[in-house]
Backbone as CSV, one residue per row, in Angstrom:
resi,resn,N_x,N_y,N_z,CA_x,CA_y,CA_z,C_x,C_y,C_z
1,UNK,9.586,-22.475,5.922,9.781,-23.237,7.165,9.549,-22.316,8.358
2,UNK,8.739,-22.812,9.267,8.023,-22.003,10.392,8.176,-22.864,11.659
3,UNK,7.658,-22.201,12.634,6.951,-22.888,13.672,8.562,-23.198,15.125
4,UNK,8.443,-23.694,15.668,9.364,-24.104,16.835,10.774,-23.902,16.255
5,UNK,11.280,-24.324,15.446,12.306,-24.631,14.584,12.896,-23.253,14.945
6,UNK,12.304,-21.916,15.037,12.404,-20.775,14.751,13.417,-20.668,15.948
7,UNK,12.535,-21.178,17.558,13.121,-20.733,18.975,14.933,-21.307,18.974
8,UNK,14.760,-22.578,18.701,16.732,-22.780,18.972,17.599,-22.121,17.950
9,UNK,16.928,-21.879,16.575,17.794,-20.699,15.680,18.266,-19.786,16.324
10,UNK,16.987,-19.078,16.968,17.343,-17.409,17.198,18.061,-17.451,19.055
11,UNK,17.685,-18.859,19.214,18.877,-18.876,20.461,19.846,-19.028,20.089
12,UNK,20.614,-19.545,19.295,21.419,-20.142,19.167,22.331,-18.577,17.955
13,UNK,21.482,-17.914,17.313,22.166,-16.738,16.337,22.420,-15.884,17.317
14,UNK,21.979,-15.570,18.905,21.767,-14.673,19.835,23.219,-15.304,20.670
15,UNK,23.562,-16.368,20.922,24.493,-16.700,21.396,26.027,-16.598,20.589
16,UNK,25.497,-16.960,19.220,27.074,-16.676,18.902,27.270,-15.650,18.729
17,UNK,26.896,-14.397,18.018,26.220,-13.192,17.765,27.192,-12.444,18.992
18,UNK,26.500,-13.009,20.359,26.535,-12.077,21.823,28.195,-12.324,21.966
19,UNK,28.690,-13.883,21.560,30.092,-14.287,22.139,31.258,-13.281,20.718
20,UNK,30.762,-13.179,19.566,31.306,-12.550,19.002,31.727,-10.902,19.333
21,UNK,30.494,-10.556,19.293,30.708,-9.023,19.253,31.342,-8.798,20.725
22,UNK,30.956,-9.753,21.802,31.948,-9.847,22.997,33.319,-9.724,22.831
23,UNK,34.262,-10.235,22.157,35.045,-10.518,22.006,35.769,-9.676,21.476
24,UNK,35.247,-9.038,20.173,35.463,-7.504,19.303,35.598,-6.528,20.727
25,UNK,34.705,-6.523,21.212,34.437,-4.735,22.108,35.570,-5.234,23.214
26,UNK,35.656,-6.567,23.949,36.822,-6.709,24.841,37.942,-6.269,24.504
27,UNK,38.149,-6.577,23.195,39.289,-6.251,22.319,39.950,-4.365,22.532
28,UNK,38.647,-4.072,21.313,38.676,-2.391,21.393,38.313,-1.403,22.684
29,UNK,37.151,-2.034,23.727,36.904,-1.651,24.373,37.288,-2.538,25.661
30,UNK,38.442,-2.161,26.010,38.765,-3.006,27.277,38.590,-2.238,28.648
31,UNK,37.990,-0.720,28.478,38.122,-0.668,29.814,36.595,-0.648,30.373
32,UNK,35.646,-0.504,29.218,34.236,-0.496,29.358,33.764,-1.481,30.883
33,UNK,33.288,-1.675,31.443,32.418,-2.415,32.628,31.806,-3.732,32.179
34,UNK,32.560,-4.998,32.315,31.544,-6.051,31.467,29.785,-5.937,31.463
35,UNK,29.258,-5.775,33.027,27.983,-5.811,32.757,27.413,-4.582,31.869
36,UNK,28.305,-3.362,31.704,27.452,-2.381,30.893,27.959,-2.700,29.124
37,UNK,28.766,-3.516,29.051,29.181,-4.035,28.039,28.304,-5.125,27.263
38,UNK,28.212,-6.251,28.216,27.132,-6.996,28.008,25.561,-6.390,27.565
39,UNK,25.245,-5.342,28.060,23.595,-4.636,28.116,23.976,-4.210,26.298
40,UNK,25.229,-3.378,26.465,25.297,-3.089,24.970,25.473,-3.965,23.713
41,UNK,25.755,-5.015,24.201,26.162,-5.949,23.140,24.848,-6.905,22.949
42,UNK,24.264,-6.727,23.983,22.826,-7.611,24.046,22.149,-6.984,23.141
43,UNK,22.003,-5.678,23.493,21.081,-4.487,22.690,21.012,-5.015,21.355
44,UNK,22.412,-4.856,21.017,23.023,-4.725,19.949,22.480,-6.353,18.907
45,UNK,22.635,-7.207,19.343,22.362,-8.301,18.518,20.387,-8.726,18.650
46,UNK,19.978,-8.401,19.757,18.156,-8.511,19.456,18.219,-7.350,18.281
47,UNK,18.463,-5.832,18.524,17.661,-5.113,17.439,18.132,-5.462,16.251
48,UNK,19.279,-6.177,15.988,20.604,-5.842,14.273,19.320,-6.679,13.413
49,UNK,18.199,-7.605,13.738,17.888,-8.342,12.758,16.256,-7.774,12.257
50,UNK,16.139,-6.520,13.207,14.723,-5.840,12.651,14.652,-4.507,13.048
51,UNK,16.069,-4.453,12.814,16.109,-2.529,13.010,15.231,-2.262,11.657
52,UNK,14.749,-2.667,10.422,14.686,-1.769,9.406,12.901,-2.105,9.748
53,UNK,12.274,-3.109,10.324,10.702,-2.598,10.853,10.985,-1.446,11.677
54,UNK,12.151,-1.720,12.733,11.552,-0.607,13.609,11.512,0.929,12.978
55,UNK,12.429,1.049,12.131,12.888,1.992,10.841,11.371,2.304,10.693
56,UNK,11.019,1.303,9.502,9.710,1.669,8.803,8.084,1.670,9.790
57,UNK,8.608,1.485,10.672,7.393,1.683,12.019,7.630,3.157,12.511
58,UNK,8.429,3.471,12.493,8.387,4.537,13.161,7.854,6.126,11.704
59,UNK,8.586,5.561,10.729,8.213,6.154,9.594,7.128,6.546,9.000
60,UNK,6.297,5.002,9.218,4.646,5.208,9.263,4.048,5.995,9.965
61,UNK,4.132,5.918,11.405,3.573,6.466,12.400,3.445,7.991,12.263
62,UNK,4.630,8.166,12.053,5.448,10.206,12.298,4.368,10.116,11.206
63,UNK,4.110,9.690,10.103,3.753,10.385,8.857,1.782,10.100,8.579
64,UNK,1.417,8.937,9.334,0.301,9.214,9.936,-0.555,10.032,10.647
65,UNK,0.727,10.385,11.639,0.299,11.422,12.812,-0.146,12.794,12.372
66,UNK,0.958,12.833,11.627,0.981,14.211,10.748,0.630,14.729,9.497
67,UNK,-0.289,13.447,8.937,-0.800,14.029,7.690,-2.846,13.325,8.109
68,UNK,-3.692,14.187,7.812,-4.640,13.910,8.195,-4.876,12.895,6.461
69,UNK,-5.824,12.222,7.138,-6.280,11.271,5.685,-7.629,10.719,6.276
70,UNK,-8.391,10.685,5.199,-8.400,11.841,4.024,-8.843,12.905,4.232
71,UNK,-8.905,14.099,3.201,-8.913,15.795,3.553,-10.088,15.612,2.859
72,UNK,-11.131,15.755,3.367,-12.563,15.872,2.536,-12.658,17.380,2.156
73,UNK,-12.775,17.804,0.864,-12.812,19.549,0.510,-14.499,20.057,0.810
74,UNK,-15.238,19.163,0.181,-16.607,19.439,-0.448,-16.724,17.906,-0.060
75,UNK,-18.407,18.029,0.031,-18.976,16.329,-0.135,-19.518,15.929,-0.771
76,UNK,-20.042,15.031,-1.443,-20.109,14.170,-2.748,-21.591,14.559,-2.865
77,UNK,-22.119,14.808,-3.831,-23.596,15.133,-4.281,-24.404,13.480,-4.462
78,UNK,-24.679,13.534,-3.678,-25.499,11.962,-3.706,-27.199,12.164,-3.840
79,UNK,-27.513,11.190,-4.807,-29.119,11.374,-5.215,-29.846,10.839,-3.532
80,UNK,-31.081,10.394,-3.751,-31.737,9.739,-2.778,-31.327,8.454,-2.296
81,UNK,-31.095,7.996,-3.318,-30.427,6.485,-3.132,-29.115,6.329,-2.435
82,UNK,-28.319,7.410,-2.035,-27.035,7.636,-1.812,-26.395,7.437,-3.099
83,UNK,-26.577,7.286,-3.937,-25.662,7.695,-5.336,-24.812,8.409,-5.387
84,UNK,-23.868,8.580,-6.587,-23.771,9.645,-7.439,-23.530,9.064,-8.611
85,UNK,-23.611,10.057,-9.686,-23.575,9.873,-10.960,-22.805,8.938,-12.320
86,UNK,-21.432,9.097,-11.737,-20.564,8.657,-12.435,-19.284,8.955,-12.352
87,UNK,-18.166,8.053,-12.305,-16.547,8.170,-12.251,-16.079,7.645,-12.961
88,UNK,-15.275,8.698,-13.084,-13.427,7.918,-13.671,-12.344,7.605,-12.982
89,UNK,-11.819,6.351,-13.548,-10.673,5.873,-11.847,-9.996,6.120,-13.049
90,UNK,-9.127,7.118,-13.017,-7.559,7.620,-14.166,-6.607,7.251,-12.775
91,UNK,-6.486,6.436,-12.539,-5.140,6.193,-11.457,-4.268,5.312,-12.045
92,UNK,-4.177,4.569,-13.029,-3.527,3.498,-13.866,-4.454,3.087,-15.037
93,UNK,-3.314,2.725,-16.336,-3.801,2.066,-17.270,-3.765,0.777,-17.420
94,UNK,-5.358,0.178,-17.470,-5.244,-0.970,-17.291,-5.022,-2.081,-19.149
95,UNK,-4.904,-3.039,-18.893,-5.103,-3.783,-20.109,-6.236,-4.294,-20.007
96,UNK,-7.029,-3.860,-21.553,-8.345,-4.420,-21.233,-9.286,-5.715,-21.213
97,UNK,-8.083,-6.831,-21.686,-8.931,-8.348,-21.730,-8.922,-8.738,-19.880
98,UNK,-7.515,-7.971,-19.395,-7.874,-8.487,-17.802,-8.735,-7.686,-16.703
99,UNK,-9.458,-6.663,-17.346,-9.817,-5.519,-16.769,-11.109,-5.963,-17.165
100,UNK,-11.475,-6.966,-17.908,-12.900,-7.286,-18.546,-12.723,-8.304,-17.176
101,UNK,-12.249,-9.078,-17.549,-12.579,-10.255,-16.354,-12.713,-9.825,-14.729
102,UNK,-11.702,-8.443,-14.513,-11.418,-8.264,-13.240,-12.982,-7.601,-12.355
103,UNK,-13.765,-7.320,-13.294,-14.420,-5.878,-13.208,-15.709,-6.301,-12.045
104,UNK,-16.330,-7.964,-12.523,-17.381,-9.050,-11.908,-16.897,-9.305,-10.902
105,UNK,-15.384,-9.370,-10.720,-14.490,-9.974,-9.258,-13.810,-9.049,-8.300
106,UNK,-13.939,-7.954,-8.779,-13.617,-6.770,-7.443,-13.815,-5.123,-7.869
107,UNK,-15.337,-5.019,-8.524,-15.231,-3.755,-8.879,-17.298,-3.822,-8.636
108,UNK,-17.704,-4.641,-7.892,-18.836,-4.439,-7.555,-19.442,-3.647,-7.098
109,UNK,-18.823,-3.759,-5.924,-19.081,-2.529,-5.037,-19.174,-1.086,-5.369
110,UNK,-18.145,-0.782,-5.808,-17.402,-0.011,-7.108,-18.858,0.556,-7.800
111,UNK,-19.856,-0.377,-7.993,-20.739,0.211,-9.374,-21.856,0.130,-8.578
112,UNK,-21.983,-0.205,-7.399,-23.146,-0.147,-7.050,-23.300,1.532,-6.292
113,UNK,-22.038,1.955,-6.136,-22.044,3.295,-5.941,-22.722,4.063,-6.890
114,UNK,-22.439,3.932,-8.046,-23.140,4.477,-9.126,-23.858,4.391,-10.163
115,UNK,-25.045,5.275,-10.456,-26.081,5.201,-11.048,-25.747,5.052,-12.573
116,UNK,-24.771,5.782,-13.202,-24.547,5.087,-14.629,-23.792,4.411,-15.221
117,UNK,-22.305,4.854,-14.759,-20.873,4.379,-15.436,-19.664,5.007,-14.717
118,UNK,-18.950,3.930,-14.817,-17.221,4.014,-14.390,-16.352,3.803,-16.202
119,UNK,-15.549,4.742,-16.049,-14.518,4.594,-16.587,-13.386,4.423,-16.241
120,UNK,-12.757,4.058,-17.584,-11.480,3.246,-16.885,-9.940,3.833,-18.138
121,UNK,-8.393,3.759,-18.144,-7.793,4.281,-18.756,-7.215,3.101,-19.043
122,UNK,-7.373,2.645,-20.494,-6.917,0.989,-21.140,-6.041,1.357,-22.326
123,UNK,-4.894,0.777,-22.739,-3.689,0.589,-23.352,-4.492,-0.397,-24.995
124,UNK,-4.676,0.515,-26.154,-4.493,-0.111,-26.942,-3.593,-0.204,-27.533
125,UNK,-3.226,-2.097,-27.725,-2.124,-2.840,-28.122,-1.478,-2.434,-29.557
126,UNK,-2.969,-2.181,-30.144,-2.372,-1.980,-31.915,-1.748,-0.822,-32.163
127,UNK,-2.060,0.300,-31.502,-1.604,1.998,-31.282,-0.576,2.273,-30.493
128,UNK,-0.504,1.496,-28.972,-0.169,1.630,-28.088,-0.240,3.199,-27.286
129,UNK,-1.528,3.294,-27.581,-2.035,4.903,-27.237,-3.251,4.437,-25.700
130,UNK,-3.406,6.056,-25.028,-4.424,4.915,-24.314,-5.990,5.945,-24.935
131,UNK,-6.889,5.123,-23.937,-7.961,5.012,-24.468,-8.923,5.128,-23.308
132,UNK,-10.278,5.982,-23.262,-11.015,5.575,-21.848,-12.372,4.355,-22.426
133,UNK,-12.051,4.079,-21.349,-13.186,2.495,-21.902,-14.536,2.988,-20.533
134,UNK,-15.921,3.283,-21.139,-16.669,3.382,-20.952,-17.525,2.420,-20.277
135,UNK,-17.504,1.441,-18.840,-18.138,0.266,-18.892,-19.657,0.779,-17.852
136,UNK,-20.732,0.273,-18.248,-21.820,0.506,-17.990,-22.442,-1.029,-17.478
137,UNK,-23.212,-1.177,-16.389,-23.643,-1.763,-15.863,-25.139,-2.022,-15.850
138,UNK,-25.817,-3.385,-16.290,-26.838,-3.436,-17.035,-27.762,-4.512,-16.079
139,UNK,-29.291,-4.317,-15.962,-30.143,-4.714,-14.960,-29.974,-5.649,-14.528
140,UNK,-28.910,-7.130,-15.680,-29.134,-8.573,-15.390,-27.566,-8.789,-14.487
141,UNK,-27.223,-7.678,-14.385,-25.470,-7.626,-14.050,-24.417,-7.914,-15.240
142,UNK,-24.929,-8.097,-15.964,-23.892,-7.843,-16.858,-23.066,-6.247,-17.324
143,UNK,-22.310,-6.137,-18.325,-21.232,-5.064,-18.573,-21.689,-4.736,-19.897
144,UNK,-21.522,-3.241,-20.292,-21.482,-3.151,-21.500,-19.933,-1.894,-21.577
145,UNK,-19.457,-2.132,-22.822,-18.022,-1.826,-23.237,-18.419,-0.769,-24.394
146,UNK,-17.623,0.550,-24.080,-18.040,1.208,-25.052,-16.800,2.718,-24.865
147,UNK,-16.240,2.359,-26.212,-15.012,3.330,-26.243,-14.956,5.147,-26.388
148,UNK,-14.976,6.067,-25.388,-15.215,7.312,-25.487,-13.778,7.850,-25.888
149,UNK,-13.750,9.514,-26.295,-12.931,10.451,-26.375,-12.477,10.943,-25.523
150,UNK,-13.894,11.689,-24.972,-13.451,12.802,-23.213,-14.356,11.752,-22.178
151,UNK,-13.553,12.053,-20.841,-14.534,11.514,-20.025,-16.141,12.171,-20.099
152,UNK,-16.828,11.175,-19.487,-18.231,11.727,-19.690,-18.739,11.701,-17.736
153,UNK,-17.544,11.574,-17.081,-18.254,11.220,-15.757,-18.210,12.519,-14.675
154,UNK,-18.929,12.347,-13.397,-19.637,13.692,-12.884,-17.841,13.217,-12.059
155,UNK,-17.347,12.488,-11.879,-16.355,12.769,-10.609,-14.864,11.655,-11.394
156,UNK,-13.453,12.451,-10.861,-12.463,11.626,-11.127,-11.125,11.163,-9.990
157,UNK,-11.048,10.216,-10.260,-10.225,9.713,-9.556,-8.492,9.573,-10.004
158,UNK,-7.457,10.432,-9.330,-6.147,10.121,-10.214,-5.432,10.010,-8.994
159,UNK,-4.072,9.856,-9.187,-3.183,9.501,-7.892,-1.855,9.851,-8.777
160,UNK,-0.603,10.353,-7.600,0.487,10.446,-8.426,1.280,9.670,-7.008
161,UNK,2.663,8.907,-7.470,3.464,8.194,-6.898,5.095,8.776,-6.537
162,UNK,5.454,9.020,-5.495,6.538,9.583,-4.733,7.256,8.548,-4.495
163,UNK,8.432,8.334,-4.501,9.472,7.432,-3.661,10.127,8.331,-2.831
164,UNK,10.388,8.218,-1.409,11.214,8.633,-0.404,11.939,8.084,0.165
165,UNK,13.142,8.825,0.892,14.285,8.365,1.256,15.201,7.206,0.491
166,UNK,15.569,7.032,-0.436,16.254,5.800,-1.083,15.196,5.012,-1.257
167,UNK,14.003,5.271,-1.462,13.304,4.102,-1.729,12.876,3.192,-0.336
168,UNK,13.057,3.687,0.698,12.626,2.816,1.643,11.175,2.704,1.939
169,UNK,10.270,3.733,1.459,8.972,3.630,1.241,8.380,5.076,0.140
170,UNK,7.188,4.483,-0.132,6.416,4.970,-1.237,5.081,5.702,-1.169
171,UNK,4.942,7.021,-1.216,3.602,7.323,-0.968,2.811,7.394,-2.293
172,UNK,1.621,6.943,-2.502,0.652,7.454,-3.201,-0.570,8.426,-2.936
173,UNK,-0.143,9.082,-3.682,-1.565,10.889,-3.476,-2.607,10.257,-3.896
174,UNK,-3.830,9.973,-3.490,-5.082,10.237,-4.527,-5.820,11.697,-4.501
175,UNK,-6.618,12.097,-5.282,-7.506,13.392,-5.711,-8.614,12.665,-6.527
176,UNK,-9.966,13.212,-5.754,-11.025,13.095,-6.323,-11.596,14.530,-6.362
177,UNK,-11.769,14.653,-7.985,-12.462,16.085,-8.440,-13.794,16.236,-9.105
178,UNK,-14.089,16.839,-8.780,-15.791,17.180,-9.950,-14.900,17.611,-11.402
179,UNK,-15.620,16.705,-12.403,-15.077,16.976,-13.774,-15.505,18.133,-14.574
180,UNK,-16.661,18.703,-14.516,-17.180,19.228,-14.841,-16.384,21.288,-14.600
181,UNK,-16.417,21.030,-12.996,-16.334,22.406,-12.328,-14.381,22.058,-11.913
182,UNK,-13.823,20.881,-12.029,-12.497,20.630,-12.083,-12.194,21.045,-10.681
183,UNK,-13.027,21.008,-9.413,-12.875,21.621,-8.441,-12.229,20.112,-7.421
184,UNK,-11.320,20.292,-6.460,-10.955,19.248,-5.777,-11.761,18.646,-4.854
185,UNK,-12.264,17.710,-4.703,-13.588,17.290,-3.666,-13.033,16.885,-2.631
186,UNK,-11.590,15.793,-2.406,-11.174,15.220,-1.708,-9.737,14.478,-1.807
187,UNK,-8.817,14.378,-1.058,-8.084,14.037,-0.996,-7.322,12.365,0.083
188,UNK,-6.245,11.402,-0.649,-6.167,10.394,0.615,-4.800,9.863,-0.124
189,UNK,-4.223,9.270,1.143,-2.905,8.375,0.461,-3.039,7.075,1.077
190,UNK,-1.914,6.425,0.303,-1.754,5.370,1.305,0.392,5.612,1.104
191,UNK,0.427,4.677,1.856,2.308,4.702,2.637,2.391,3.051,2.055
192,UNK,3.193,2.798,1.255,3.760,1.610,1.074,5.564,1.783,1.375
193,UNK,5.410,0.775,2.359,6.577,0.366,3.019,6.923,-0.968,2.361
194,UNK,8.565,-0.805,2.035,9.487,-1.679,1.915,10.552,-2.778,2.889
195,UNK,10.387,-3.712,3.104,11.330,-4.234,4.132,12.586,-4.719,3.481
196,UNK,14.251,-3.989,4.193,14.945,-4.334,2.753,15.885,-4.917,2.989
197,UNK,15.635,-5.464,4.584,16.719,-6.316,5.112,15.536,-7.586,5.866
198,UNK,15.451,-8.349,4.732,14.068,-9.003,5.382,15.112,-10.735,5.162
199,UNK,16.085,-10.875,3.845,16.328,-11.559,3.360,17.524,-12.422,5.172
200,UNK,18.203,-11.787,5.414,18.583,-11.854,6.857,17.510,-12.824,7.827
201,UNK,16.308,-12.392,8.180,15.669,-12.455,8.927,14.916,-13.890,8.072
202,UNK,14.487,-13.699,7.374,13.769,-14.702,6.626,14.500,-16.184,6.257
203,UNK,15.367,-15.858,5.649,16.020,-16.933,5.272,17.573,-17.489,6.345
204,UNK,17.847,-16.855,6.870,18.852,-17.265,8.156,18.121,-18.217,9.532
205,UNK,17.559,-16.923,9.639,16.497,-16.776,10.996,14.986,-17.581,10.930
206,UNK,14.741,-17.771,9.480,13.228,-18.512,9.178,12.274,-17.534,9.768
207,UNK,12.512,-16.732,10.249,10.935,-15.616,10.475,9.732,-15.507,9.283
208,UNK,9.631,-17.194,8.652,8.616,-16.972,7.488,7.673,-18.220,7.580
209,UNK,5.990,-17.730,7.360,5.714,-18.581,7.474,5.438,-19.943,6.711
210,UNK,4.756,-20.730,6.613,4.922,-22.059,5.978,4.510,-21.860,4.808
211,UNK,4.112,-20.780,3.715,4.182,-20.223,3.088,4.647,-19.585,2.350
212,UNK,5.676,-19.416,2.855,6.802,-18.160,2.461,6.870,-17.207,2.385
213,UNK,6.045,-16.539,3.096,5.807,-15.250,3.410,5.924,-14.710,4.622
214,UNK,6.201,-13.230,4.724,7.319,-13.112,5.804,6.105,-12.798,7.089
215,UNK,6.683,-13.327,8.244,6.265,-13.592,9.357,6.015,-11.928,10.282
216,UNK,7.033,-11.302,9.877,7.173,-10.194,10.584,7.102,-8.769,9.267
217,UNK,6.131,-8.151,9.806,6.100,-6.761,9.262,5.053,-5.917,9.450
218,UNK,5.819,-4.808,8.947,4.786,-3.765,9.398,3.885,-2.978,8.519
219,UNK,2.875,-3.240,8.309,1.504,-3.207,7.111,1.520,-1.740,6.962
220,UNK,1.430,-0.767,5.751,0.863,0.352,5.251,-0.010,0.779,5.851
221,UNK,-0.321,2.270,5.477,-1.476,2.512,5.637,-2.410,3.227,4.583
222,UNK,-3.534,3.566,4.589,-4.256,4.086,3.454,-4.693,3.221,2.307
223,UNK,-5.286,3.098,1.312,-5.968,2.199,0.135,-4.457,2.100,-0.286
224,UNK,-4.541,1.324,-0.974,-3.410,0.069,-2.369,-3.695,-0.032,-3.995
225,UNK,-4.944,0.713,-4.222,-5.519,0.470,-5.358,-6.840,0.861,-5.917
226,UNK,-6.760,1.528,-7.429,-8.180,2.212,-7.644,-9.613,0.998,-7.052
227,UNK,-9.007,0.162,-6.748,-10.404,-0.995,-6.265,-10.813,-0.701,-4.457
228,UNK,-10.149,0.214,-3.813,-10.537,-0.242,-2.410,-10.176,1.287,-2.389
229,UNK,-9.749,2.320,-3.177,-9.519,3.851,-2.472,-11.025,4.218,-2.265
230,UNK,-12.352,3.866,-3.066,-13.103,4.791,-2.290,-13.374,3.925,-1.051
231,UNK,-13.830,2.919,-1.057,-13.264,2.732,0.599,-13.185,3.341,1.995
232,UNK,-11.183,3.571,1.341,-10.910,4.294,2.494,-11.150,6.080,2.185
233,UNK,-11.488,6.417,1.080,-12.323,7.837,1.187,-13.624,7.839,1.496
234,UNK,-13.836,7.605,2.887,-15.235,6.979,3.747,-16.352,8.452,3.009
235,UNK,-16.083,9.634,2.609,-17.312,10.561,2.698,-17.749,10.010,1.302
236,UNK,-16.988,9.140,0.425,-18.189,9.018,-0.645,-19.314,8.363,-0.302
237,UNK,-19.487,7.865,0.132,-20.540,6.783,0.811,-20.972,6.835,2.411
């Protein structure tokens, strides 16, 4: 539930809100100045319902500012075509009946980068061991599937996952290396932010839209997933 509905709520949570905590601080604080009382108590009830964006806004930012992304080491050996050779995205193991289907629907791009093959790190069910799945890309667009030992590709892709502060947000590292010479080519993250007082705002306040999804927040930064990190690691391409 969205839309107008929203304005007499949050007048109306702002009014009792203001007459409450009025009433508390008159109490404890009786010798305070009403109008500097009022400024504080005003303060006090706009920020209480999105202090934790302003939290995770400010969190982003400091940690934007201060971490360059991405750290290009070396630059990518690209043929004439702008190519290169071949990768491995080792950033997650995927399952491979949905990783077959996924591959036509958001991993295009992905292969048109490269001249032979992407690999991928897939969970067999019967072993429960993993496995690199070899998929090769063939003139008519179709896939071919073919199960290796060691990687066979010129470049790799891995990422490791941090939680900070209680969990209020999440960084992911990526590293892209030459496999061969194991040398670091490049580096990028992205910042996934948590909103953890959203349930307040959302469901009291309706700050959601007709959808159900929340109206107010403050978006990450950096790639989300081995499908869009080279992407945002702009020197491969």
């Amino acid at each position: 539930m969205s839309g107008l509905i929203i304005v007499p709520i949050f007048i109306f949570y702002v009014a009792v809100s203001f007459f409450v905590l009025w009433l508390i601080s008159k109490k404890f604080f009786p010798k305070v100045k009403p109008l500097k009382l009022g400024g504080i108590v005003l303060a006090v009830v706009l920020v209480f319902p999105f202090w934790d964006l302003i939290v995770l806004k400010v969190i982003k930012e400091a940690y934007v500012l201060t971490h360059q992304n991405p750290i290009i080491h070396e630059q990518i050996k690209f043929d004439k075509n702008g190519k290169y050779e071949s990768l491995a995205i080792f950033d997650s193991v995927d399952d491979i009946n949905r990783l077959k289907k996924d591959i036509p629907k958001y991993y295009t791009d992905m292969f048109n980068l490269v001249n032979n093959h992407i690999e991928f790190l897939v969970l067999d069910k019967d072993t429960n061991k993993t496995k690199i799945l070899k998929v090769t890309q063939t003139n008519n667009g179709k896939y071919t599937f073919e199960f290796i030992d060691k990687t066979q590709a010129q470049y790799k892709l891995t990422d490791k996952f941090y939680k900070s502060i209680f969990g209020i947000y999440a960084i992911t590292k990526y590293k892209v290396t030459e496999v061969n010479s194991n040398k670091l080519v490049a580096q990028s993250f992205s910042i996934g932010l948590i909103e953890f007082f959203k349930y307040f705002r959302e469901e009291i306040l309706l700050f959601k839209t007709g959808t159900g999804g929340s109206m107010l927040q403050v978006k990450g930064a950096g790639a989300f997933s081995s499908n869009t990190i080279l992407g945002q690691l702009h020197m491969l391409k």
